[in-house]
C-alpha positions as CSV (number, residue, x, y, z in Angstrom):
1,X,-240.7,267.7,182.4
2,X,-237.4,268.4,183.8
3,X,-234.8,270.2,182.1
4,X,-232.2,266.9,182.2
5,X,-234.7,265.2,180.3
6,X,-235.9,267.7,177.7
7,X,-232.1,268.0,176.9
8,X,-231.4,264.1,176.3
9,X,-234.4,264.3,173.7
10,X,-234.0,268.2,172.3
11,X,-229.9,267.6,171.7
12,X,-230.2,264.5,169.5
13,X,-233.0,265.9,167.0
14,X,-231.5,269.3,166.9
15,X,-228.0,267.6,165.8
16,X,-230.1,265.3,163.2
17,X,-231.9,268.6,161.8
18,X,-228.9,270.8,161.9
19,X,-226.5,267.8,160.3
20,X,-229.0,267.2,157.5
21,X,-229.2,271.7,156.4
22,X,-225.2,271.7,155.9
23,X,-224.3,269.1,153.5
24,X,-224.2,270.1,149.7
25,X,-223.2,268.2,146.4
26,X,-219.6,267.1,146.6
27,X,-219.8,266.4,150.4
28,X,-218.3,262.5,151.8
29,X,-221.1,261.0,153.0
30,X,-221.9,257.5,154.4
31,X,-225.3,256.7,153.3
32,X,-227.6,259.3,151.0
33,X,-229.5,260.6,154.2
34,X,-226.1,262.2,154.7
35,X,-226.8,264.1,151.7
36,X,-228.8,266.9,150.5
37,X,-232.3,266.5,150.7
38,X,-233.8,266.8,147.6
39,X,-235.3,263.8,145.4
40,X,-232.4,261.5,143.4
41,X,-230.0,262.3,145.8
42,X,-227.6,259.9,146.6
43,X,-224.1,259.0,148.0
44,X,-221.5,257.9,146.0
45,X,-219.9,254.7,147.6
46,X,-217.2,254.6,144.6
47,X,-215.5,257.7,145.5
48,X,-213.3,258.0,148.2
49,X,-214.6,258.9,151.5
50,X,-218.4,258.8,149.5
51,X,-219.7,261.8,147.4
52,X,-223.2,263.4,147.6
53,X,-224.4,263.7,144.4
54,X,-227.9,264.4,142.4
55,X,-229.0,262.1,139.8
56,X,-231.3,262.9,136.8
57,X,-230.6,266.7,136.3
58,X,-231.3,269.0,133.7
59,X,-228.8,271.7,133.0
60,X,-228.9,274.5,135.0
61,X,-231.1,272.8,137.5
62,X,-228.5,272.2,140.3
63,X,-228.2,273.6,143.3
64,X,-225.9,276.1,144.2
65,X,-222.2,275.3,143.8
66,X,-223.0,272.1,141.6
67,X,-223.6,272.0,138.3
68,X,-224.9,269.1,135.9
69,X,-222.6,266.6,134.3
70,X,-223.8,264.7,131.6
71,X,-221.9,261.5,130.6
72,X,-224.6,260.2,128.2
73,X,-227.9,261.2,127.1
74,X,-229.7,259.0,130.0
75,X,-227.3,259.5,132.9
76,X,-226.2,262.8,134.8
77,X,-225.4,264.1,138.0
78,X,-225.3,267.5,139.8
79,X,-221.8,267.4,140.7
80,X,-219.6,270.4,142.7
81,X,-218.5,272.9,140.4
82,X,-214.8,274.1,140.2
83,X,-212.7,276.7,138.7
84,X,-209.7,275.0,140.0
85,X,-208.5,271.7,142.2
86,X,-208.0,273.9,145.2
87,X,-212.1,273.9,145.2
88,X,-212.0,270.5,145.6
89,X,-211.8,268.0,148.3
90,X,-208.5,266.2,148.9
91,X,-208.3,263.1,146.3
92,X,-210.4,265.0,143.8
93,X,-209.5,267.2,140.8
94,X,-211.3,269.7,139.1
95,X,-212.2,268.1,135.5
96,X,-213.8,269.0,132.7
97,X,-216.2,267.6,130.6
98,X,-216.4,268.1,126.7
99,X,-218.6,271.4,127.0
100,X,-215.7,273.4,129.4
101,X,-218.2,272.8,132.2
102,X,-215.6,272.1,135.3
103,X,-216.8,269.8,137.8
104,X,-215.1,268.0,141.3
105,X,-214.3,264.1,141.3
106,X,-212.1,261.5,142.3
107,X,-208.9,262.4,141.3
């Protein structure tokens, strides 16, 4: 095989393998395949720009740099931790909810 041709098929499925290892919770995202890949993950459409996200957690059950919101006692979402806005993306604050556990979302 030449080395033309190895490169037309090696560059596009080393960009879809390396693209898919460096998106965490809180990233924009298009689609949820933009996301991490882990099960319930999803992207956001609401948010501005699209926010990768975890549905279904348990506390302390997020991956790094996320932490687990819960907004009732059947829905929650791993969610990018904070200590302050400047963690955040632009258009998204740093909030908290009602247990002092600070989170990133649309603003």
């Amino acid at each position: 095989m030449s080395s033309s041709l190895l490169s037309l098929i090696l560059v596009p499925i080393s960009f879809l393998f390396l693209s898919g290892c460096f998106s965490s919770v809180g990233d924009p995202c298009e689609s949820s395949v933009e996301c991490p890949q882990v099960a319930r993950s999803i992207c956001d459409l609401t948010a501005p720009e699209g926010y990768c996200a975890i549905q279904g957690c348990d506390p302390n059950q997020c991956p790094a740099a996320s932490v687990c919101i819960e907004f009732d006692s059947e829905i929650s979402f791993c969610l990018k931790s904070c200590e302050d806005a400047s963690d955040c993306r632009d258009g998204y604050a740093c909030k908290s909810d009602p247990y002092g556990i600070q989170y990133c979302y649309v603003n």
